[in-house]
Every structure is written in structure tokens, then in C-alpha cells.
C-alpha positions in Angstrom: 1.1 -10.3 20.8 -1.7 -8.0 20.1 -3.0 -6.0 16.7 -0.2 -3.5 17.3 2.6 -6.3 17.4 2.5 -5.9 13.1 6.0 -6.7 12.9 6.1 -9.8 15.1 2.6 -10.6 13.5 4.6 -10.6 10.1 7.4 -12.1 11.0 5.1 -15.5 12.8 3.4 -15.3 9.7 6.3 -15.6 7.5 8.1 -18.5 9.4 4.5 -20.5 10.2 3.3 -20.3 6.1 6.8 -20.2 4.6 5.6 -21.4 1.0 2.5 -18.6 0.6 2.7 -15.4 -0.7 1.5 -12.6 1.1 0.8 -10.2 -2.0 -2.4 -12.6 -2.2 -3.4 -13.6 1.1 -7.1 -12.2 1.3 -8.2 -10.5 4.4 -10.7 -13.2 5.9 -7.2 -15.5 6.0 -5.1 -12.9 7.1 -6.7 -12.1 10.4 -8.3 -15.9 10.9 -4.2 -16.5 11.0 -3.0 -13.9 13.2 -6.0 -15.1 15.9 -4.8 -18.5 15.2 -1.2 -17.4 16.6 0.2 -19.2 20.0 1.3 -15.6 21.0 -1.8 -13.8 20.0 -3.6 -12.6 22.6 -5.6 -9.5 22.1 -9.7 -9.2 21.2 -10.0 -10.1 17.6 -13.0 -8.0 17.6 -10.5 -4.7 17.3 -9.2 -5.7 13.9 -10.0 -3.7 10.8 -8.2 -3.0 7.5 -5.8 -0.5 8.3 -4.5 -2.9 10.7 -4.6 -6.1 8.3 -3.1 -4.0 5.4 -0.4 -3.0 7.4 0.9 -6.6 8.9 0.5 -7.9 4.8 2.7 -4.9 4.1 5.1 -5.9 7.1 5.0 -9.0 5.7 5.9 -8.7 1.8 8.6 -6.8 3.4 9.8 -9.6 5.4 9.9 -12.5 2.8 11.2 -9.9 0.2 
């Protein structure tokens, strides 16, 4: 998976931390997470917040 993956991104993160909430998942979390994925692979370095906004907004919509 890389950055652009947000949907797969949100849906690891959904089935890996089934008991948080992503409405309050702070950034610094958020991206130390997706890096942390098996199927990450992609330069963590090209992260910012449009990207990190977008996979918690994937992801509100996946639990929801």
C-alpha cells in the first residue's frame, strides 16, 4: 500500500484498532499507524495533512 491506497489504508486501520474511534485519532498516531502497516510500503517522508485528513475521513466512513 502506499499514501494514495486511503481506502485500503482505512479499511486496515479499521479492522487492526477495531475499539478506537477515528473522529479522535490525532495525526502523529494516524500516520505512525499507517507506516506501521504489513502492506505499507511507500516513503513515509511524503505524508502531509491532506493525505492524513483524507484516510481519517475514509475511515469514519468505514466504521460508520
Amino acid at each position: 500500500m502506499r499514501w494514495t491506497d486511503i481506502y485500503d489504508i482505512a479499511a486496515e486501520l479499521a479492522d487492526i484498532h477495531p475499539s478506537v474511534d477515528p473522529k479522535f485519532v490525532n495525526f502523529v498516531d494516524l500516520r505512525a499507524w499507517v507506516i506501521a502497516l504489513e502492506d505499507f510500503d511507500d516513503n513515509p517522508e511524503r505524508c502531509g495533512e491532506k493525505i492524513l485528513e483524507a484516510i481519517q475521513a475514509a475511515w469514519i466512513e468505514e466504521v460508520e
